[in-house]
N, C-alpha and C positions, 0 to 999 in steps of 0.2 A: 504494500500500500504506500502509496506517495505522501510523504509527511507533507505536513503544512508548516508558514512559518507567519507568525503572529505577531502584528507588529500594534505598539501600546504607545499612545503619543499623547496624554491626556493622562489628566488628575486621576488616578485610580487606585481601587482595593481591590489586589488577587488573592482568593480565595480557592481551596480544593471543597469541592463540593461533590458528594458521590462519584469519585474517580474524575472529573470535572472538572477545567481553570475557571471559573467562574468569575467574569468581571465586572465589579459593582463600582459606578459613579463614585469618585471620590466628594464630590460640594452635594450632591443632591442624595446619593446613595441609592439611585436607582441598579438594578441591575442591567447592561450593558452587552451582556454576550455571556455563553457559558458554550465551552469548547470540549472535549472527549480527548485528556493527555495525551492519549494512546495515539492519535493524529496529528501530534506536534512536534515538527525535528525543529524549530529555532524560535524561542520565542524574544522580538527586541523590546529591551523598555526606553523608550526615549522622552520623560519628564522625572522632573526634579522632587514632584510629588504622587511617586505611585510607591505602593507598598505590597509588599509580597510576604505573605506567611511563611511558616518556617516548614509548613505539612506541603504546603505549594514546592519547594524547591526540591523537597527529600523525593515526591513523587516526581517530577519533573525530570531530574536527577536518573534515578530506578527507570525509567522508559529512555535513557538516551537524549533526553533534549536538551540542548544549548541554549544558554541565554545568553545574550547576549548585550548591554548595559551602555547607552551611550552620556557623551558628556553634556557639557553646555553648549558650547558650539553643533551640537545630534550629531555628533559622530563616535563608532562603536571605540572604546576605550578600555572597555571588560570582557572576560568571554571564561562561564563557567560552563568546566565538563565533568562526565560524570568519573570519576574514579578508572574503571574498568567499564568497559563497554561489551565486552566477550568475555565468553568464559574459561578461553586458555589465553589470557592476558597473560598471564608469569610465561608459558614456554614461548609464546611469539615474540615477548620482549627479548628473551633470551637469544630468539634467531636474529634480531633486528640489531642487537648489541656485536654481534660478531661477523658481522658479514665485511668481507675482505675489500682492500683498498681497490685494486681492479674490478671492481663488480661495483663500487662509488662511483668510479670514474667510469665505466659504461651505464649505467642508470642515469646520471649527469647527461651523459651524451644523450642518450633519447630523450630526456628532459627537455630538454636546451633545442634539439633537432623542432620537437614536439611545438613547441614555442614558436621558434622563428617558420615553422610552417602554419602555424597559425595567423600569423601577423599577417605574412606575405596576403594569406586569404582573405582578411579583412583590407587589406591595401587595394587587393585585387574587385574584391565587390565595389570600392569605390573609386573606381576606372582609377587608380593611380599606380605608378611604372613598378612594376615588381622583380624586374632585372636584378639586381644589385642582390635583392633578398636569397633569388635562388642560389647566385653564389655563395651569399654567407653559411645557408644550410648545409650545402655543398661541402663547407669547409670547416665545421663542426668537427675536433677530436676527441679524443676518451677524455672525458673530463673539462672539454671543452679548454683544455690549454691555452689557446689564442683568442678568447675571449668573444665567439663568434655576438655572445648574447648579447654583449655590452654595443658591439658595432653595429647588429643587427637591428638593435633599441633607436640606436641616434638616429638609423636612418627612416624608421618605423613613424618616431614620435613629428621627425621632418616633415615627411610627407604625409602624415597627417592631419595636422593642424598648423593653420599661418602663425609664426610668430609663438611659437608654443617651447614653452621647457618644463618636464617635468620636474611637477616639487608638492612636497604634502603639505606646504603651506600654502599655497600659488591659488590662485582665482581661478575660475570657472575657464575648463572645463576639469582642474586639479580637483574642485572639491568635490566632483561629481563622482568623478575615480578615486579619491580617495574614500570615500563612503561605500562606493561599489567593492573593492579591494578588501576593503574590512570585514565584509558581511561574506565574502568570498573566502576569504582566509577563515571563519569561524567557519562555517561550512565543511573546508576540507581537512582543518582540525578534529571536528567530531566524526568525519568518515573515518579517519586515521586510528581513533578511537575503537570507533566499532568494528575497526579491521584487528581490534585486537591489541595496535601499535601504540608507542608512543610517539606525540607532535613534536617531543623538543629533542630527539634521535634524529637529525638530517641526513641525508645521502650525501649532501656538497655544503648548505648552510652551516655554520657550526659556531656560532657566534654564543659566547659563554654568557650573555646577557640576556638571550632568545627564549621565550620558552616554547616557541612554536618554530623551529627550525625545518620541522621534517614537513611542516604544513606549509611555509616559503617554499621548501623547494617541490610539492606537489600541485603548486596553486599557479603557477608558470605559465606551464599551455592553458589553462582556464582563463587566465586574465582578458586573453583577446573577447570572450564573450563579455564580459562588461564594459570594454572598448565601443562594444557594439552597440551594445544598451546606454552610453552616454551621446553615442555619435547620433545615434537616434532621437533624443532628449534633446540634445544643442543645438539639431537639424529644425526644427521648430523655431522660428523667429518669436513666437507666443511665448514658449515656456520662460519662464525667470530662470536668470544666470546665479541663485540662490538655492539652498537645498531646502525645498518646501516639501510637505509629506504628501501631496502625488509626485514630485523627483524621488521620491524615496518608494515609491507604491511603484514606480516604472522600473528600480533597480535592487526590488526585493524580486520583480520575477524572475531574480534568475535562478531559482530553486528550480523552478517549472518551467527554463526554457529547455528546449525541444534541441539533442546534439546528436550527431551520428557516432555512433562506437562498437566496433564491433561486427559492422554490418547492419546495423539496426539503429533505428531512431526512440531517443530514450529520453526522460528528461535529464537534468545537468545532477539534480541529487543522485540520481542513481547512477548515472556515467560515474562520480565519484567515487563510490562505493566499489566497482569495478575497478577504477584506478587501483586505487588504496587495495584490494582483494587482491592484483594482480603483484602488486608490490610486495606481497610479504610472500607471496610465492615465487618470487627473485629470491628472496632470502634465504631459502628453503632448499634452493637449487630446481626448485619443478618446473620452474619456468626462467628465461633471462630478459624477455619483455614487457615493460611497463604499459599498457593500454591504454592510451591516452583517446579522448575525442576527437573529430576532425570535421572544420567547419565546412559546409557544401555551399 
């Protein structure tokens, strides 16, 4: 069943009510919604005055959901998971802990590959030159040695927007992507999870500050569909160059956009799940390919 992801932008009381998140008006106390846990992989809280029970998170928690907690500025800033998401959590970490330097730097490589053939495709649906791209794929090594991803980015972010530099502090269309990016990373963190894994084990990330390394480097080839979901948002002369809760209602769907993987059209939560499945069966040795989606 395809989880839902539930997003809380308003004065509220979340309450568990008969297996139920139950949402009741915070100033008037009306009740608001009541939703079935069982059907919720993310729930976002974005005000400064909602309140969440303690029976709320332990059940939310126990079914696998993410919450995920944004700031003042609504952008996500927190992201709880649940402990162990599977039940042979201890021996998968144990495979994830030991998996050898060559088998990093081939994983990286299809990473990275994964990636820059994403881009090209989203450069390519917007009639713009995709030469250059095929080369950098091309020239991707174990481990990505020569940095195709970083070259392939500059040329990426160029030709996609006038006058543009990426920065997660930077104006519109940064805060669009920064917001999409965030909810994307929680996302491929709680798959990683429920593949058993832990997020802050990377394949190539390994920054001792991180605690989501292994979710940086699975969230790579994903990024282009949020690319997509902004490019589509900014394309609109209407919409506000501000993150208002329909910009935020256009770049929660990417739970339930629609990716090919596989041979098959699936949504993006479950392409991930795949991922991350396939990842720990690298580990394993059953398999040496990572699954990634591929945009049509």
């Amino acid at each position: 069943m395809l989880k839902r992801t539930i997003y809380i932008g308003n004065p509220s009381y979340l309450k568990l009510s008969h297996r139920q998140l139950k949402i009741d008006d915070a100033i008037s106390g009306d009740t608001k919604g009541s939703i079935p846990i069982e059907d919720i992989g993310f729930l976002v809280l974005d005000h400064s005055q909602i309140t969440i029970s303690h029976p709320v998170i332990q059940y939310l928690q126990q079914n696998n959901v993410a919450i995920i907690s944004c700031d003042e500025s609504h952008l996500p800033v927190g992201l709880m998971l649940p402990i162990s998401g599977h039940f042979e959590h201890s021996e998968r970490l144990k495979q994830q802990i030991n998996i050898s330097e060559p088998l990093r730097k081939q994983l990286w490589k299809q990473t990275v590959e994964a990636k820059i053939y994403q881009q090209k495709e989203i450069l390519l649906k917007q009639g713009l030159v995709i030469d250059p791209m095929l080369k950098y794929l091309n020239d991707v090594k174990s481990g990505d040695s020569t940095n195709m991803e970083g070259i392939a980015a500059q040329y990426y972010w160029n030709q996609l927007f006038d006058n543009f530099t990426r920065d997660r502090e930077g104006e519109s269309p940064n805060n669009f992507l920064n917001f999409g990016y965030a909810i994307l990373r929680s996302m491929v963190a709680r798959a990683i999870v429920c593949s058993g894994l832990h997020p802050t084990l990377g394949i190539f990330h390994r920054n001792k500050y991180n605690a989501y390394c292994l979710a940086d480097d699975l969230m790579e080839p994903y990024r282009p569909y949020i690319d997509e979901l902004v490019i589509q948002w900014i394309s609109n002369p209407l919409n506000p160059a501000e993150i208002t809760k329909e910009a935020k209602a256009h770049l929660l769907q990417i739970a339930t956009k629609d990716v090919y993987i596989n041979g098959l059209t699936r949504p993006l939560m479950t392409a991930l799940s795949i991922t991350t499945s396939s990842l720990y069966k690298c580990f394993t040795g059953e398999s040496r390919i990572i699954h990634y989606p591929m945009i049509k």
